[in-house]
N, C-alpha and C positions, 0 to 999 in steps of 0.2 A: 411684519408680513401677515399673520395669522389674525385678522380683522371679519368684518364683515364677508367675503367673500366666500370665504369657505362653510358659512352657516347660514348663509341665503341660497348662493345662486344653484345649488343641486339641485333642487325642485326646478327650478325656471329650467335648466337644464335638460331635464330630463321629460319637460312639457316638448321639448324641440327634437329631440332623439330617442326616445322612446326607447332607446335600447339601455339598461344600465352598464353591461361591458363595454359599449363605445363609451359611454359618457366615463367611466374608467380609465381607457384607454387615451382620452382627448387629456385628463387630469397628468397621467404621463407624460405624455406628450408636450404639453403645460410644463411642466416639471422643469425637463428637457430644455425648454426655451429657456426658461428665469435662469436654468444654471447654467446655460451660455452667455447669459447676458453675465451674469453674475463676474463671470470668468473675465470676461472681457473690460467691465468695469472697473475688476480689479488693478488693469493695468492701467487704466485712467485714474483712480481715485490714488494710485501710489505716485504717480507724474506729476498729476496737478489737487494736491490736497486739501483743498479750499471748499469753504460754503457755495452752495449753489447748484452740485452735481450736476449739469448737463447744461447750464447755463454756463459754466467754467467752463467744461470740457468743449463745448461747440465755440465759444467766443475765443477758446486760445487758438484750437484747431483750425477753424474756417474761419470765419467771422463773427465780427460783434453782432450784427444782424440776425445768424442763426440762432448764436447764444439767448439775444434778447428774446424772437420768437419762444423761445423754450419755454423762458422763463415767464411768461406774457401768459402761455399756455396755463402755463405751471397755479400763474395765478387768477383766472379767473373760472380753470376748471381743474387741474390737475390736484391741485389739491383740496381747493373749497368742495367741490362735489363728494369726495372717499369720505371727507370729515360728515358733508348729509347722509352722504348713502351708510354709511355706517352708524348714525346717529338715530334714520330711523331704522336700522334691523335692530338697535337697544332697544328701540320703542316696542316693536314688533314682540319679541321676547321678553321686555317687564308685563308686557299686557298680557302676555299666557301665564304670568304666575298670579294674577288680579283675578277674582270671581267674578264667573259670566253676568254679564249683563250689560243694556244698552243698543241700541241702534246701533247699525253701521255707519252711519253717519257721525255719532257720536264719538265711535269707536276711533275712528280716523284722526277727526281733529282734536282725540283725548293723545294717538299716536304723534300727530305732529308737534303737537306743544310740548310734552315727553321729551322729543329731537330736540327740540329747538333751547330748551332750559338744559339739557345737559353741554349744549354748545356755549352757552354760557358760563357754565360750570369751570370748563378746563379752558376758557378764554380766561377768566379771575386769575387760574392757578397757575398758567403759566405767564403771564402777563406780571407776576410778580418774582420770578425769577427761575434760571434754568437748575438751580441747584435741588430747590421745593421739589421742580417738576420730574426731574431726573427721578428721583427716591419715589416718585409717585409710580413713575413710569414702570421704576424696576418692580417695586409691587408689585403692579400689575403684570405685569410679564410672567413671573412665577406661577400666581396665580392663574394666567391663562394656563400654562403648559400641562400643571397642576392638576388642575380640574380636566381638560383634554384626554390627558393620562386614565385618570379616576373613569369618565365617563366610557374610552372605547373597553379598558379591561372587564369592567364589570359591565358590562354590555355582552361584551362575547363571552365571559366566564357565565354571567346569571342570568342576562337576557333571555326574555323570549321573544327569539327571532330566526329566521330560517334563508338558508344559501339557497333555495330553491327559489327566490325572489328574483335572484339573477336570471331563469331557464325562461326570458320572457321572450314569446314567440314576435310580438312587433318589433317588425325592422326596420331602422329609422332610413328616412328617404333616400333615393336613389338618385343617379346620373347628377345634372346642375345643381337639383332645386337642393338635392344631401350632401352637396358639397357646398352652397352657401352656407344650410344650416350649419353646418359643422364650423365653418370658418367664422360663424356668431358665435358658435358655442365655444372657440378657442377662445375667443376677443373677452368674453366672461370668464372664463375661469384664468387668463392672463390680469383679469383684472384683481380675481383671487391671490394671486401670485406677487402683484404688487408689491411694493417696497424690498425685493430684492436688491435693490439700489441705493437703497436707504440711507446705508451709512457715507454714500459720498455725497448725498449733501450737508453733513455737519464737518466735512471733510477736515477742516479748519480747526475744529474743536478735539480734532483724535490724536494722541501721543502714538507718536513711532506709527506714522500712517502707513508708511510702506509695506510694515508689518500686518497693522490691525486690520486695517479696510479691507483687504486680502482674505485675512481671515473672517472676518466678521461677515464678509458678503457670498465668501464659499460654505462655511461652515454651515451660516444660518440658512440658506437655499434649501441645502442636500435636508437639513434636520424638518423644514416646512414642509418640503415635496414627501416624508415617509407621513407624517405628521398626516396630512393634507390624504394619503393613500389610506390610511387604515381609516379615517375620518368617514371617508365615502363608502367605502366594504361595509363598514359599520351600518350609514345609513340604509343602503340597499337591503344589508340582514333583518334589518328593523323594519321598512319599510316597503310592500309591493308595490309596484313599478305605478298603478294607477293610483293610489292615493297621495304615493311625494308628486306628483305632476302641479307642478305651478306652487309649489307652498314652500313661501319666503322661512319661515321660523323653522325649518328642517329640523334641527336638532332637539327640540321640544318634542316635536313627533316622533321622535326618535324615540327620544325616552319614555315618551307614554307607552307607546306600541312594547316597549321592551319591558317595561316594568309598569309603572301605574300613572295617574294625575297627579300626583303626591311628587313622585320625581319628575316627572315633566315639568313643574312649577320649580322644584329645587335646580334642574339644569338648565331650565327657563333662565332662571335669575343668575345662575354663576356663569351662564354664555352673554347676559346683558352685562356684566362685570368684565368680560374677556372683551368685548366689544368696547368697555371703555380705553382700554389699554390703545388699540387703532385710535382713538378718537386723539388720545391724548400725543403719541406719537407725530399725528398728522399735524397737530397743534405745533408742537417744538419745530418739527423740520420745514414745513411751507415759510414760515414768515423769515428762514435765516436766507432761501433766494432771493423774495424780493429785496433785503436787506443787500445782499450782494451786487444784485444787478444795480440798484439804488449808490452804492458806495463807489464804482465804476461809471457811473453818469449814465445805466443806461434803463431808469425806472424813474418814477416820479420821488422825490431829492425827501416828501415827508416817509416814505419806507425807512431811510435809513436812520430815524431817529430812535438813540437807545433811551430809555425810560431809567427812572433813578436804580431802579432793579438790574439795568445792565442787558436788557434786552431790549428785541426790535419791538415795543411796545403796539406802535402805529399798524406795524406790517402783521400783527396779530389781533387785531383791531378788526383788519381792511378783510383779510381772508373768514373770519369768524361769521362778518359779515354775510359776505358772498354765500357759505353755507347756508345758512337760515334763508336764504334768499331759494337755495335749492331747495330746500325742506318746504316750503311755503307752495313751493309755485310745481314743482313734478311730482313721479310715480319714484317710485323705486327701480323698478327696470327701465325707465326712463335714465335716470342720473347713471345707472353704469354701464350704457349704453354707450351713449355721450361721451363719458369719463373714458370707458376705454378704448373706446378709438382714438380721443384726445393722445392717450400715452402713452400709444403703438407708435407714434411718428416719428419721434427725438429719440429715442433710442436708436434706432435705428439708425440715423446721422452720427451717434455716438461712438456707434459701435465701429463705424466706416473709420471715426476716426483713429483706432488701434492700429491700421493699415498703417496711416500717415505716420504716426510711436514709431513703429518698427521699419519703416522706411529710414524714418530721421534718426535713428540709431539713439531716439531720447528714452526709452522707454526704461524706467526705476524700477520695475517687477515685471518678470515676462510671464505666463500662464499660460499652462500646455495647453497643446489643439492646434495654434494657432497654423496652418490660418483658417484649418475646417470646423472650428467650432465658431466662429466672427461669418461665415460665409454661409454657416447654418442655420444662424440667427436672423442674419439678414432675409433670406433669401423666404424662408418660414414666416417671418413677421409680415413682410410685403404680401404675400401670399392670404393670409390674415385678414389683411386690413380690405384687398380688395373683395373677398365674399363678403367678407361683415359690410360693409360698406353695398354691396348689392342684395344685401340679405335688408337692411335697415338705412335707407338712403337721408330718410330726412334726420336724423340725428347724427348720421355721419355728416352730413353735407354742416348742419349747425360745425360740428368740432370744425371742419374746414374751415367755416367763414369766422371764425373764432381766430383763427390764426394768422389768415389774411388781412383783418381784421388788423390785426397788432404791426403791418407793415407800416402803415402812414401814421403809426403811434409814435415806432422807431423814429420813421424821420421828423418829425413833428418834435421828438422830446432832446435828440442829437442836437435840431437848427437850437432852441431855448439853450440849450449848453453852453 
């Protein structure tokens, strides 16, 4: 979960809300959704414990159709794009600890190529096997928490930074126009939140699923969303409300403003490190859906080929691709723009389908709430999608036609069957 998101999009944030206590308050709120969803998946990922997460769950649920759409989604934006959009906040972040110099121009496509060679990187390493990549993965994972840790304490213990950052008189917009804004600014920072769900697409691959995936998608939520809250306190302390406006590399600013250039370039580079960790996660989990949908007949037949390593070599091929293809050709707020509208949709059908669990008396783990925490998700997430979608129509409209798009795929790839 703890990727790109949470070191980019504060700044873009806070260029749209001007207030930092709502932009607080919206991270909660954020919070709030991921761990209902969380909640809810849990009782899908203990029912049906299989690769594919939402491509399983919709295809046993409703139909092969939904499933597919998911999973169609999954791969030509839900996953390819997190792996660019996190690929270039690395770039973003190696380039602050590099001594100034150069054009903007230069500077750009010194940041893309950066992206696009580190997508390379962990297409080799996982492309040779899940066992390498795992030990890689957990690495990094410590390392991110590690450092996260290190940088808010001595932040608030040594920093020079001041809670009067918060007392800022602009108040972000009113009636309609602050209620789309806002409804953007949930759609980004859900997008922050991402990988809550995580664990049910290797669903397949977890021992005692009924137990773990419960665990692993409650646990890890609640630990991201505290994570995820003193993360931004931090920033705001370090940071007056006009200077973080629009600036991707947030956390580099952070630590200059707190302490000097010296550590800005040192937490520069241990947040492009923390960044690999997403990178490499998004690497294992995309290519084990299409593998899924692939082995079920309802993807193109070369995804489910495994490689002598034992993995979906092709389906990690195909998605690697697609990234570099995001990195080449948009912005950064472009790609998780797109991205998160893309994967506000299917959860949503997901989450409907807990309803159906506990109707059919199938359900293997039940998870308190029910049924106002599934009714709160729902209801919040639609609510979501339609300001973002009036707040930013042509990139919502793209995710749409993305999806519709994958209908006469479906039936085109069923009739070859």
């Amino acid at each position: 979960m703890i990727g790109a998101g949470i070191f980019t999009t504060s700044g873009l944030l806070l260029a749209q809300l001007h207030d930092p206590k709502l932009m607080l308050l919206l991270w909660v709120i954020g919070g709030v959704i991921a761990l209902c969803g969380a909640l809810s998946y849990s009782e899908l990922g203990a029912r049906f414990p299989r690769a594919g997460g939402e491509y399983a769950f919709l295809s046993e649920l409703f139909s092969p159709l939904a499933g597919f759409l998911s999973g169609w989604v999954s791969f030509l934006v839900g996953f390819s794009a997190p792996v660019a959009a996190s690929s270039l906040a690395f770039s973003e972040y190696l380039v602050r600890t590099l001594p100034d110099g150069g054009g903007l121009a230069q500077i750009v496509l010194i940041k893309k190529a950066i992206a696009v060679g580190i997508i390379l990187v962990f297409t080799l390493i996982h492309y040779f096997g899940l066992k390498s990549g795992s030990k890689v993965q957990n690495l990094l994972t410590m390392l991110k928490v590690g450092i996260i840790l290190v940088l808010v304490i001595s932040g608030f213990a040594f920093g020079e930074g001041s809670f009067e950052h918060f007392r800022v008189q602009i108040s972000a917009g009113t009636g309609w126009a602050g209620l789309k804004t806002m409804g953007l600014a949930l759609m980004w920072i859900m997008f922050a939140y991402s990988g809550w769900n995580a664990s049910t697409y290797v669903g397949s691959e977890v021992m005692n699923p009924v137990k773990n995936i419960p665990r692993s998608l409650i646990t890890g939520t609640l630990f991201v969303i505290l994570i995820y809250l003193l993360l931004n306190t931090l920033y705001v302390y370090a940071i007056p409300a006009e200077e973080m406006k629009g600036v991707i590399s947030i956390g580099g600013v952070t630590a200059n403003n707190l302490f000097n250039r010296t550590m800005d370039q040192f937490f520069s580079l241990f947040i492009a490190l923390i960044l690999l960790s997403a990178i490499s996660a998004l690497t294992i989990i995309g290519p084990r859906v299409y593998f899924a949908m692939a082995e079920s007949g309802h993807f193109f037949g070369i995804a489910r080929k495994i490689n002598r390593s034992n993995v979906p070599g092709i389906s990690i091929l195909l998605q690697s691709g697609l990234a570099i293809v995001f990195v080449v050709s948009g912005t950064f707020e472009q790609i998780i723009t797109l991205l998160s509208f893309s994967l506000g949709i299917f959860p949503i059908l997901a989450v409907l389908g807990v309803f159906k669990l506990r109707i059919s008396g199938k359900s293997a783990f039940k998870t308190p709430g029910y049924p106002f925490v599934q009714i709160f998700f729902i209801l919040i997430s639609l609510v979501i999608l339609v300001l973002a979608y009036l707040e930013r129509p042509v990139e919502s409209s793209i995710a749409l036609g993305v999806i519709l798009a994958g209908i006469p795929v479906y039936y085109l790839l069923k009739r070859n069957n």
